[in-house]
LOMAR-571650 format. One record per residue (C-alpha): residue in one letter; x negated, y, z negated. Coordinates in steps of 0.02 Angstrom, whole numbers, plus 50000, padded with zeros to 5 digits. Example, Ala and Ser with C-alpha at 12.3 -4.5 7.8 and 13.67 -1.06 7.14 Angstrom:
2
A|49385|49775|49610
S|49316|49947|49643
END
This chain:
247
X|50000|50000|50000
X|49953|50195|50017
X|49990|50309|49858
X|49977|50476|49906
X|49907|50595|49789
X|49922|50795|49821
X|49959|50973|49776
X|50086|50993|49930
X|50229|51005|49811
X|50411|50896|49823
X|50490|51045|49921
X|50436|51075|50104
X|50403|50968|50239
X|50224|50917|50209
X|50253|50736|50124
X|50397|50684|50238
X|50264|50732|50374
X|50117|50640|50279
X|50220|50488|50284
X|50282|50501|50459
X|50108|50500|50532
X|50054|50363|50426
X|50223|50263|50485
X|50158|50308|50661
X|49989|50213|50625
X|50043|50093|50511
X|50247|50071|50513
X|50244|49887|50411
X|50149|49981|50251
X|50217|50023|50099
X|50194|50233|50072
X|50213|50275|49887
X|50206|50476|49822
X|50114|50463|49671
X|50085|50641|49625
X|50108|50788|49749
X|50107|50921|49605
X|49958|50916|49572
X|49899|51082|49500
X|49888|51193|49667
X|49687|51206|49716
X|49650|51155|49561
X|49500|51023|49599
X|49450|50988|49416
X|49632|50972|49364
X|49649|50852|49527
X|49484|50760|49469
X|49533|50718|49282
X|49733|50657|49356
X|49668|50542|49489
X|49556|50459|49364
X|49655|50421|49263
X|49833|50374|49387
X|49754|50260|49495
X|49629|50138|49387
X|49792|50011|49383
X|49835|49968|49549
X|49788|49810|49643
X|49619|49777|49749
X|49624|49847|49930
X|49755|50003|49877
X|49716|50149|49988
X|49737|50300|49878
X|49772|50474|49994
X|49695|50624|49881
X|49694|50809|49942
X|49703|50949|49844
X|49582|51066|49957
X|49577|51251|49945
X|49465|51259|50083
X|49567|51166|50193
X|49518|51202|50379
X|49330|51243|50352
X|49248|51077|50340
X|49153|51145|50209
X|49178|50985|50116
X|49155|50818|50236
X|49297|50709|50227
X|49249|50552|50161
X|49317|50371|50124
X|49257|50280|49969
X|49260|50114|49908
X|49264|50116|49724
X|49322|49934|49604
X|49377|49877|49794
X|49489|50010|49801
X|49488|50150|49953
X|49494|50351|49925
X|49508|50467|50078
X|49498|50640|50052
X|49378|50796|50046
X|49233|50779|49938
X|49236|50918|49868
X|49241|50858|49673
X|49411|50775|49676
X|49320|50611|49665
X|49192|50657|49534
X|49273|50587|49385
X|49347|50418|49478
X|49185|50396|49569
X|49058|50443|49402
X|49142|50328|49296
X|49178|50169|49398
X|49035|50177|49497
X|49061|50222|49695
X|49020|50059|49799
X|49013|50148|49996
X|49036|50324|50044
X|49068|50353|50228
X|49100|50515|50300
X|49217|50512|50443
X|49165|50591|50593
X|49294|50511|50690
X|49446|50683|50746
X|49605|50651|50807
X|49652|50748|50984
X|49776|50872|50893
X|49682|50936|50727
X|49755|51075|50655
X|49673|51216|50578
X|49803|51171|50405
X|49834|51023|50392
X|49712|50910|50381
X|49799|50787|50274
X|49938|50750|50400
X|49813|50759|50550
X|49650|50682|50490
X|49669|50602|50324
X|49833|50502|50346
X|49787|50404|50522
X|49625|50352|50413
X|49726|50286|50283
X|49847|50215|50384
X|49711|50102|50479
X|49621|50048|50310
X|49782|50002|50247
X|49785|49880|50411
X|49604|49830|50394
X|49529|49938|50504
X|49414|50080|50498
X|49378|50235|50590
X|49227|50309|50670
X|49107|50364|50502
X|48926|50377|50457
X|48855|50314|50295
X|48827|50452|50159
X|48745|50452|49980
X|48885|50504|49847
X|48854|50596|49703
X|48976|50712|49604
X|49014|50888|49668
X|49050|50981|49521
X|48911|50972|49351
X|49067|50935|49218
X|49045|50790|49112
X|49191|50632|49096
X|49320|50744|48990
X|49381|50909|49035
X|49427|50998|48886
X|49577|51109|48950
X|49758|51094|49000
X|49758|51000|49183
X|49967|50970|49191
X|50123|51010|49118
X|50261|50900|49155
X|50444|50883|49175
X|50480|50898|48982
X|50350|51032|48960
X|50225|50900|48883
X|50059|50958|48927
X|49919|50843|48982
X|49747|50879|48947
X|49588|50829|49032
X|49516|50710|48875
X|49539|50519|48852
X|49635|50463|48706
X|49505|50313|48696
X|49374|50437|48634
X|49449|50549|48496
X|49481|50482|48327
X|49640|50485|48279
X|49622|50578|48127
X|49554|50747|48248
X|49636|50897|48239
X|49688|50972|48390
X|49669|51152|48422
X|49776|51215|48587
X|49877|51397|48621
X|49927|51479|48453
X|49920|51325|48336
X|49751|51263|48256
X|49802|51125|48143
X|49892|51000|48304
X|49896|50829|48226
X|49910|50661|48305
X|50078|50582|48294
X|50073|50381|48380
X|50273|50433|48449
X|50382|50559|48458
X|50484|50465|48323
X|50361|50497|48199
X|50377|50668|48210
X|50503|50821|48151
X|50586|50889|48272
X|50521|51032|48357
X|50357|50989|48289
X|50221|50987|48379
X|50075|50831|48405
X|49976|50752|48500
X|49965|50583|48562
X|49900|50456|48697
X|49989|50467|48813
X|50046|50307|48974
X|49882|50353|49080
X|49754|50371|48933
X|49750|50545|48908
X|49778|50662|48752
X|49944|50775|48793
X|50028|50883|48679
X|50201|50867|48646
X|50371|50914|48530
X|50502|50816|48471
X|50639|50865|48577
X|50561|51031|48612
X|50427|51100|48764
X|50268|51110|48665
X|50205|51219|48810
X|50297|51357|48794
X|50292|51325|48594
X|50100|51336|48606
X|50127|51486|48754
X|50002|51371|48857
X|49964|51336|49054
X|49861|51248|49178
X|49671|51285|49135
X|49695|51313|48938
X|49566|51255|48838
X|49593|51117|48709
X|49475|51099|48559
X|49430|50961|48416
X|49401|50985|48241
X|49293|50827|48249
X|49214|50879|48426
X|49229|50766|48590
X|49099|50635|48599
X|48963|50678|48748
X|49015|50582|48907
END
């Protein structure tokens, strides 16, 4: 299957036409959106999400991940890499640097293969979905072999605010697996954030953090939006009491 990972938002044509020209390439393939609200040209944001969203999904998944500000300039090569037998197609321009520094990236291949039609805009429908489209069938476009290395100089957690969802839960860029439970979280206009294990264990309207289903610390409220409780957004930072261990 292809999951498609983005920052082209649910409204607007760009998905529907993402999946079109992957049905065009590749009509028997199951297409899954797996995130296109992704915070808008936000590549560290992008990084810390895709890390930790796609680490579940079988061997041979073709993951589709652009969230490119420069889009039209080239100035990042679009790449395919193989990482835990798993492909990525995208720019490399850092959205891979926490998926590729932690699990180790097999092959890097740039793709120097370009359709007829390329348009100046959007590369994801023209470039990067006929690429995913053929891996998904088990073939592979015109590339060159590339060394990999990360893009941006930011360690394994990301100490900010990378998504707030539906319920106004906010998602930061740290692994549960590496703060204690007993750390005090310090986010927005509250300094003493503790960790709750559920929402149940809480008051309500108070506000904790927890672990949250893809192994990141979020912030929530019992029955409240601990976002605009904290008067947080995309790119606030997040602190410890006990510190974050050095990736």
């Amino acid at each position: 299957m292809i999951l498609l990972c983005s920052d082209y938002g649910l409204e607007g044509p760009y998905i529907g036409q993402v999946e079109a020209a992957i049905y065009r390439h590749a009509p028997m393939t199951r297409v899954i959106n797996l995130c296109a609200d992704f915070p808008r040209g936000n590549i560290r944001a992008a990084a810390a999400l895709l890390a930790a969203s796609t680490v579940e999904f079988p061997e041979g998944t073709v993951f589709f991940c652009v969230v490119d500000p420069g889009v039209g300039t080239f100035t990042s090569p679009p790449v395919i890499l193989e990482i835990n037998r798993r492909w990525y197609v995208g720019p490399d321009n850092g959205i891979f640097d926490q998926i590729g520094g932690r699990a180790g990236c097999t092959e890097c291949l740039e793709i120097t293969w370009r359709p007829e039609h390329l348009s100046r805009s959007f590369h994801g429908r023209d470039l990067y979905a006929p690429v995913c489209a053929w891996l998904a069938r088990g073939r592979q476009p015109e590339t060159r072999r590339i060394a990999w290395k990360r893009v941006q100089a930011s360690g394994d957690e990301l100490p900010e605010i990378i998504y707030i969802d539906h319920f106004g839960n906010a998602f930061t860029g740290i692994r549960y697996s590496v703060v204690p439970q007993d750390s005090i979280l310090h986010c927005g206009n509250r300094d003493a954030i503790r960790y709750a294990g559920t929402f149940a264990e809480a008051h309500r309207g108070e506000v904790f953090w927890y672990g949250n289903s893809i192994g990141l610390v979020e912030i929530a409220a019992n029955q409240e939006r601990a976002a605009e409780l904290l008067g947080i957004h995309i790119g606030s930072s997040v602190g410890f009491s006990r510190g974050i261990p050095e990736a």
